[in-house]
C-alpha positions in Angstrom: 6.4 0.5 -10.5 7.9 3.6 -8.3 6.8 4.9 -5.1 4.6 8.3 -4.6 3.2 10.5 -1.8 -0.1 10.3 -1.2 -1.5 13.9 -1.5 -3.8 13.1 2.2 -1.6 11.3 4.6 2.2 11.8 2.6 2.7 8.0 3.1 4.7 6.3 0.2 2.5 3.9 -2.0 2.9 2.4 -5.3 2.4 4.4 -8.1 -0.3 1.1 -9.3 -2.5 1.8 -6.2 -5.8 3.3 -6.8 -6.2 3.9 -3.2 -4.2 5.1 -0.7 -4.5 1.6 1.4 -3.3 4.2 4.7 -6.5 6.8 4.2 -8.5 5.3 1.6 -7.8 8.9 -0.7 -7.8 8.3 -4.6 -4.5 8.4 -6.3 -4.7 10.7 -9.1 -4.5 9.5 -12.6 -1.1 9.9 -14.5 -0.7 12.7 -17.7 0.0 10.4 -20.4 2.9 11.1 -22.3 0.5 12.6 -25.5 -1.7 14.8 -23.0 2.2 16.4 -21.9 3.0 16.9 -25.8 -0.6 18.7 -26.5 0.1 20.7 -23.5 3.8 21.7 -24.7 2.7 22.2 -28.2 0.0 24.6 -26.6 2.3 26.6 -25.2 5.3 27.1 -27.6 2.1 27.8 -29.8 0.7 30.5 -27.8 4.2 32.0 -26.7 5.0 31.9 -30.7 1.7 33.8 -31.6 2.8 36.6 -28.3 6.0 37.2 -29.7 5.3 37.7 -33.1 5.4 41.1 -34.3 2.2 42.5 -36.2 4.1 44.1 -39.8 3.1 47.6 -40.1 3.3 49.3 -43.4 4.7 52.7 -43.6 2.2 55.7 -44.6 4.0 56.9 -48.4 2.2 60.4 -47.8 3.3 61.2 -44.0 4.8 64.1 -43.1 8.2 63.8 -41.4 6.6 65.2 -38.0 3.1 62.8 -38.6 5.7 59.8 -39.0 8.2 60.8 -36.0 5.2 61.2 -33.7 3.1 58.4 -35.2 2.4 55.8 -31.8 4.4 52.3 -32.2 2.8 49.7 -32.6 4.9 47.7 -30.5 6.2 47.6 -26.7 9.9 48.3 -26.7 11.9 46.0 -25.1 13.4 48.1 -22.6 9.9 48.9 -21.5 8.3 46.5 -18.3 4.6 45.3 -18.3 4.9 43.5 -15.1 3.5 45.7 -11.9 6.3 47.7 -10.2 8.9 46.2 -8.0 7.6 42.9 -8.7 10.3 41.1 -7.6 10.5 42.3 -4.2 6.8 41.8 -3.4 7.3 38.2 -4.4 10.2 38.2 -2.1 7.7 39.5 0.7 5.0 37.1 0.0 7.2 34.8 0.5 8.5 35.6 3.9 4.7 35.6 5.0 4.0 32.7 3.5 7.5 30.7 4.9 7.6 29.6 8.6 9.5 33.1 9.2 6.5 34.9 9.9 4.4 32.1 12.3 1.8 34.5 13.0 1.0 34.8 9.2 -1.1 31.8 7.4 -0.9 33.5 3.8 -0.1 36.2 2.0 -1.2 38.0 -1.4 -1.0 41.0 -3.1 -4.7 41.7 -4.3 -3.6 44.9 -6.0 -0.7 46.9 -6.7 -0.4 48.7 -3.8 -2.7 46.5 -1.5 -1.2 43.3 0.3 -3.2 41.0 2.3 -2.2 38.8 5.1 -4.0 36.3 6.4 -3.9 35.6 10.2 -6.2 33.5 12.9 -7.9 35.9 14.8 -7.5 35.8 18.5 -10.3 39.1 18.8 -7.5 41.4 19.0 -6.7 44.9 16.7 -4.5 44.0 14.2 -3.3 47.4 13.4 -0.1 47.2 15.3 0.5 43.9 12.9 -0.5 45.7 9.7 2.4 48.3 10.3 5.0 45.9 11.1 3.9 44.2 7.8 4.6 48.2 6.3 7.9 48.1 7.9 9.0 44.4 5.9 7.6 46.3 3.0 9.6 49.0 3.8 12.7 46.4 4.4 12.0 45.4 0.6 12.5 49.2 -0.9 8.3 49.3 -1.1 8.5 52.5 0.5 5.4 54.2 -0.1 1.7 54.2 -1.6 0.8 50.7 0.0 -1.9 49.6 2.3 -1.8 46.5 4.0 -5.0 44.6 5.7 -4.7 41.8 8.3 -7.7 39.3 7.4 -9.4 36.6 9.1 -8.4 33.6 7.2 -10.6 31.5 8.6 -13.3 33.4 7.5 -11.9 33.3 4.0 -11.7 29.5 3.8 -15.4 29.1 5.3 -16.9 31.6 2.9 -14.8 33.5 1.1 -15.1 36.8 2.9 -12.8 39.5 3.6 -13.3 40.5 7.6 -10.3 42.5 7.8 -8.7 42.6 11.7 -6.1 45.3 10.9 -4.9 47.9 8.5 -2.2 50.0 8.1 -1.1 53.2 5.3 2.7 52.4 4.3 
């Protein structure tokens, strides 16, 4: 028997419990040790299958111009498939999502060139907020071609909408 969190109240219960006897919350079942195997031999599977090359066979009747301008039919390795500067706007998410930035709740990049920051609103413009977020982005070498929208994110977690408090061109 070991001692967990419980995911409501973060008081330490046995591992046994089915309850949390603090809150009453469920304690969630344990993966089994087979579940975690399927799941692993998922994944090497489908990371196997992505990194296998599809064999090509050259065309015996090309030219030498058809064949040095023919299109590959893989990625080159040297080549990125990941949005630009990727690392540094998970390195400003996660300044407005860290206790650095209290009047941020949350933070996401919706697009690649829109982030989204999620504030309470306290029924003022947001604008001023929206280009001090440009100027973090700046900070990060995101220098141009972003906008940034301060949202309500209250409204987001009641419904699900949008109501944006404050934009800004970076």
């Amino acid at each position: 028997m070991s001692l967990i969190k419980c995911k409501e109240c973060r008081e330490k219960i046995s591992s046994r419990a089915k309850t949390c006897p603090q809150c009453g919350c469920p304690v969630p079942a344990k993966t089994s040790l087979f579940t975690w195997l399927i799941l692993v031999l998922i994944g090497f599977g489908a990371y196997t299958i992505t990194q296998t090359p599809t064999p090509t066979k050259p065309n015996p009747t090309a030219t030498v111009t058809e064949t040095a301008t023919a299109t590959p039919t893989t990625i080159p390795s040297n080549v990125s498939l990941e949005p630009r500067n990727q690392a540094a706007k998970d390195s400003v998410v996660a300044i407005f999502k860290s206790d650095e930035e209290p009047t941020a709740r949350d933070a996401i990049w919706t697009s690649d060139s829109m982030f989204k920051v999620g504030v309470i609103d306290n029924g003022s413009n947001r604008n001023g907020y929206a280009s001090y977020v440009c100027e973090v982005l700046r900070e990060h070498g995101l220098s141009s071609g972003y906008s940034v929208e301060v949202v309500d994110i209250v409204s987001i977690s009641r419904g699900g909408e949008w109501t944006e408090l404050g934009d800004a061109r970076c």
